[in-house]
C-alpha positions, 0 to 999 in steps of 0.5 A: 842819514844825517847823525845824531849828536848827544852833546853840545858842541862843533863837530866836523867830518869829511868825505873825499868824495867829490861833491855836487856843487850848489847852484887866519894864517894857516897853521901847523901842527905841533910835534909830540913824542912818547917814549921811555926816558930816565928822569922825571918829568909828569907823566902827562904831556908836558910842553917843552919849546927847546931842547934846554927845556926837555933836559931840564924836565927830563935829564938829557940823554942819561945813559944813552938807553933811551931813544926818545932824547935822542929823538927830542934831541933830533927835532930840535936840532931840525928845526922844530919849534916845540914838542909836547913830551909824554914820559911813558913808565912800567905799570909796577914802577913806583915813585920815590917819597919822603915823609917829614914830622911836624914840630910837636913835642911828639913828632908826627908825620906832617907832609909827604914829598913825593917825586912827579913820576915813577922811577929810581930818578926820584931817589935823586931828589932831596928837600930842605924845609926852613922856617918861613918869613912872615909867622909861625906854621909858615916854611919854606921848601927847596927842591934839588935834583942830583945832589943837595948842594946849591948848585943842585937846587931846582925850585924853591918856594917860600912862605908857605903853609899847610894852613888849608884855609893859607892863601899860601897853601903849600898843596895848591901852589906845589901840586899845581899844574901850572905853576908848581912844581916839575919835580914833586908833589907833596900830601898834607897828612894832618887828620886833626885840626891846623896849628902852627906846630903842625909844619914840618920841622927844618930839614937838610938834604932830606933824600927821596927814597923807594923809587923803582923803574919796574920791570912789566911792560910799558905801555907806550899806545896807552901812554900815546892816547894821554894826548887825548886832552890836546886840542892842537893839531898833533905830529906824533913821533913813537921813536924806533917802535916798529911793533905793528900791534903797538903802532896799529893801536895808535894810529887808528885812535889817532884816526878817531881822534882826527887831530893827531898825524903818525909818524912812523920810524921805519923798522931797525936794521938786522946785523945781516941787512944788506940795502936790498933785504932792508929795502923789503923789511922797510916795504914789509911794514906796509904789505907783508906779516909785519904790515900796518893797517891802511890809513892817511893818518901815518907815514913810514920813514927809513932808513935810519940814520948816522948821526954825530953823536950828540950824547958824546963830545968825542970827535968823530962818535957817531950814533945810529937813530930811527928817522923820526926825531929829525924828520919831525923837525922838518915836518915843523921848519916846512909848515912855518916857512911853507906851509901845511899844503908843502910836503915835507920833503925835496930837496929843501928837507936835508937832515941837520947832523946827519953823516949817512943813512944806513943804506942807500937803495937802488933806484929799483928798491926805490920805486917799489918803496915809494909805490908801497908809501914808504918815505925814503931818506936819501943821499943828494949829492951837493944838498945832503940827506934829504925826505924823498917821499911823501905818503901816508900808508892809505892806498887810496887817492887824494889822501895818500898824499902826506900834505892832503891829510895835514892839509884837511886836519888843519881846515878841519880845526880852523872851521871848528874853532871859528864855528865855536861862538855858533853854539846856543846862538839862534838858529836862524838866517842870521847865523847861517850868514854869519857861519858862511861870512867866516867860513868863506873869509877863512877859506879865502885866506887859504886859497891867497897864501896858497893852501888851496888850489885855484886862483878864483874862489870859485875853483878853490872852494864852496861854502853852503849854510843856508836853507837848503841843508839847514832844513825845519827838521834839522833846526829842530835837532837843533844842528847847524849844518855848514857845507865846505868843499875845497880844492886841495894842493896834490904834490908834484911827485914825478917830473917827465923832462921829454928831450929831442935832439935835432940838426939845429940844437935840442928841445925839452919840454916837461910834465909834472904829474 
C-alpha cells in the first residue's frame, strides 16, 4: 500500500529485500559528540573543524572529569576532519549574568549579559563596555574569559547600539547564531522609548556571577536528539555511556531519524575484570540483561583504551579512555581516503596515541564477540592497535555489516538532495526523465569509484521512474515515484588460506568469504 504523505517535501525508504528488476563524489559522514564538559559553549550543536577550535569553545580538558574532550581530543588526534559539538547540562543548572545601568542621572538597569550555557564557567566571564566611535547611545563591548586583562579577552564589538531601530544593534549582532558571540548573549531591558542616555554606563571588569552546574540528571538522549536540525549524515559518539536505557533511546530515534550512525563505546572495565569476565560484559551489551536493541544504525567497540595522556605533559602518564573518540576518527580518515563502501577497520585503522588496550582477548573470546557484533580493538604486532571488526548490532544480513548501513545512508541522502528541484515541478514524462538522468548519473558515479559492486551498470544497479510506478492515481497525490536498486560492497571478514604439501613444493589457494 503505497503511503500518504502530509507535507511537501523528498522522502526516501529502503528495503533490504531483493527487488524484482524491470523489464557526485561519495561522501561521508560527519562526526558528532554529546556529552558533559566545564565550559561554555551553546548548548546546540556547535561545528568545530580541530581540536584548537573545541578548546576555544569549550576549555580543553578542564579538570579532567569529563570524558567528551578526551574523546574530541581522541577524534582528532585520529585523524577526523570535523565534529559538531553538543555540550549536554543538569536540567537545574543555571547560567551566569550580570545586569548593567545605563547613564541616566538615576541610573537604571539597561542591558543584561548573560553566559551562552549554564554553568559555574560563566562565573569566569567579565565585560568592559567603553564609549563607542561614532556618537552618543553607541558602546563598545569586551568579552573575557578566565580573567579581565587583556590576555583574557576573547571577543570584541564596537560601536554598538540599543538603538532597535541602529543598523548597529548590539542584540541582533551579539545573539546572532553566526556571527555573534561564543560566549553571551545579552536583553535590551528598556521599557520605555530609545535615547542616547539609555546605553550602559562604562564598565571595567565587570564579573558574570550565579552560574550553577546543578545537581539533576543530565539528559544526554535529550541532548542526542538536538542534532535533529543537521541535515549531514551523522556519526554519533555518546562517550563511555554504556546505559542501555540512555543508548536504547538514541539509537532508535537515530534509526527514525535515518541520517545518524551510533557508535557505542563498549562497557567500562570492573576493578576485578579480567580479559575473559570483560570479554562476556562486552557480549553482554549485545545479548544478556544489559543488551541494546538489534539495530544496523549502532556498533559496539571494546575494550577501552591506554593512551598517553594528552591532559598532562608528564612523561610517561598515561590515561584510560572508552574507544569511541579514536574510533570516530577513523570512521572519518577511512571515508575521505577510501570511502564509505570501506569498513572502518584492518590493518589500515592503527589507533594514533595509543599504548595498549586494556585487555587482549583469546582467539576463543574473539570469536564469540565478533558473531555477538562487538567490534574488537586489538593488538597487531608490527602495525599497532587496530578496528577488528565491522558490525552493527542487527543480526540480520546484508545490513549487519557497518559499511552496507553507511553505504545506504549515503545514497539515501545523495537521491534526496539531487530530487530536491523535482518538487512543485510538473509531473510528467519530462521530469520522470529527468529524475532517471540524474539518479543513474549519480549511481554511475558510485559504482566507478567503487562504491557499488559490479562492473557494468547493469550489475550495480537499477533506475525506474516512469509510467509503471508513476501511475494516473499517484500523479494525482501528487508523488513522485522513483525505483533504485543497488549492489552494495559486503566486506571481506574471513580469508581461508587452503596449503597442501607435496613432493615437489607446496601449493595454496584462498577464498574470501
Amino acid at each position: 500500500m503505497m503511503t500518504v504523505y502530509k507535507r511537501p517535501g523528498v522522502y526516501v525508504s529502503e528495503t533490504l529485500t531483493p527487488l524484482a528488476q524491470a523489464v557526485s563524489t561519495p561522501g561521508g559522514s560527519v562526526a558528532a559528540f554529546v556529552g558533559t564538559c566545564k565550559q561554555g559553549g551553546s548548548l546546540a550543536p556547535t561545528l568545530v573543524s580541530s581540536w584548537s577550535q573545541y578548546v576555544a569553545a569549550y576549555g580543553g580538558f578542564g579538570d579532567t572529569s569529563d570524558l567528551l574532550p578526551f574523546a574530541v581530543w581522541s577524534y582528532f588526534n585520529n585523524g577526523g576532519n570535523a565534529a559538531y559539538i553538543v555540550r549536554a547540562a543538569a536540567t537545574d543548572a543555571v547560567a551566569a549574568s550580570v545586569t548593567l545601568q545605563d547613564t541616566e542621572t538615576v541610573a537604571k538597569d539597561t542591558l543584561k549579559i548573560t553566559a551562552i550555557s549554564p554553568g559555574t564557567w560563566g562565573n569566569k566571564i567579565y565585560v568592559d563596555v567603553t564609549p563607542g566611535a561614532t556618537g552618543a547611545g553607541r558602546f563598545d563591548l569586551y568579552v573575557y574569559v578566565g580573567g579581565s586583562t587583556a590576555a583574557y579577552l576573547k571577543e570584541r564589538f564596537a560601536d554598538v547600539s540599543l538603538d532597535p531601530s541602529d543598523s548597529r544593534n548590539a542584540q541582533a549582532l551579539i545573539n546572532s547564531p553566526v556571527t555573534g558571540s561564543a560566549y553571551v548573549q545579552i536583553q535590551s531591558l528598556l521599557n520605555t522609548a530609545w535615547a542616547a542616555n539609555h546605553a550602559p554606563a562604562v564598565q571595567s571588569g565587570s564579573p558574570l556571577a550565579g552560574g550553577i552546574d546543578g545537581v539533576a540528571a543530565v539528559s544526554l538522549d535529550t541532548a542526542a536528539k538536538r542534532l535533529e536540525i543537521i541535515d549531514d549524515n551523522l556519526i554519533l559518539n555518546i562517550p563511555g555511556v554504556t546505559d542501555p536505557i540512555v543508548l536504547n533511546s538514541v539509537v532508535s530515534w537515530a534509526q527514525t531519524q535515518g541520517n545518524v550512525f551510533v557508535v557505542v563505546d563498549g562497557v567500562k572495565p570492573l576493578a576485578s575484570d579480567n580479559a575473559h569476565s570483560y570479554a562476556l560484559a562486552l557480549q553482554g551489551m549485545a545479548s544478556g540483561g544489559s543488551a541494546l536493541a538489534s539495530s544496523s544504525y549502532a556498533a559496539v567497540y571494546g575494550p577501552w583504551l591506554i593512551v598517553n595522556d594528552p591532559a598532562t605533559l608528564a612523561s610517561g602518564s598515561s590515561r584510560l579512555l572508552p574507544p569511541g573518540g579514536a574510533v570516530l576518527g577513523q570512521y572519518s580518515r577511512t571515508d575521505a581516503s577510501r570511502g564509505v563502501q570501506k569498513p572502518p577497520a584492518g590493518v589500515d585503522t592503527a589507533l594514533k596515541g595509543v599504548l595498549d588496550v586494556q585487555f587482549r582477548f583469546t582467539n576463543d573470546d574473539q570469536d564469540s564477540l565478533n558473531v555477538s557484533g562487538i567490534n574488537v580493538i586489538k593488538a597487531l604486532p608490527g602495525t599497532g592497535f587496530i578496528i577488528y571488526g565491522a558490525r552493527t548490532l542487527s543480526v540480520n544480513m546484508p545490513d549487519r555489516y557497518v559499511s552496507i548501513r553507511r553505504s545506504l545512508m549515503m545514497i539515501k541522502k545523495g537521491l534526496r538532495d539531487l530530487t530536491r528541484f523535482a518538487v512543485f515541478e510538473p509531473n510528467d514524462q519530462i521530469l520522470w526523465d529527468q529524475v532517471s538522468a540524474l539518479a543513474t548519473q549519480y549511481l554511475l558515479t558510485l559504482m566507478q569509484t567503487g562504491v557499488l559492486a559490479g562492473t557494468t551498470t547493469d550489475e550495480a544497479f537499477f533506475v525506474v521512474c516512469d509510467s509503471t510506478n508513476n501511475t494516473p492515481a499517484s500523479v494525482a497525490s501528487g508523488a513522485v515515484n522513483v525505483q533504485v536498486g543497488v549492489a552494495l560492497q559486503t566486506p571481506a571478514e574471513y580469508i581461508v588460506i587452503q596449503i597442501g604439501q607435496y613432493s615437489g613444493g607446496s601449493t595454496a589457494t584462498e577464498n574470501a568469504s
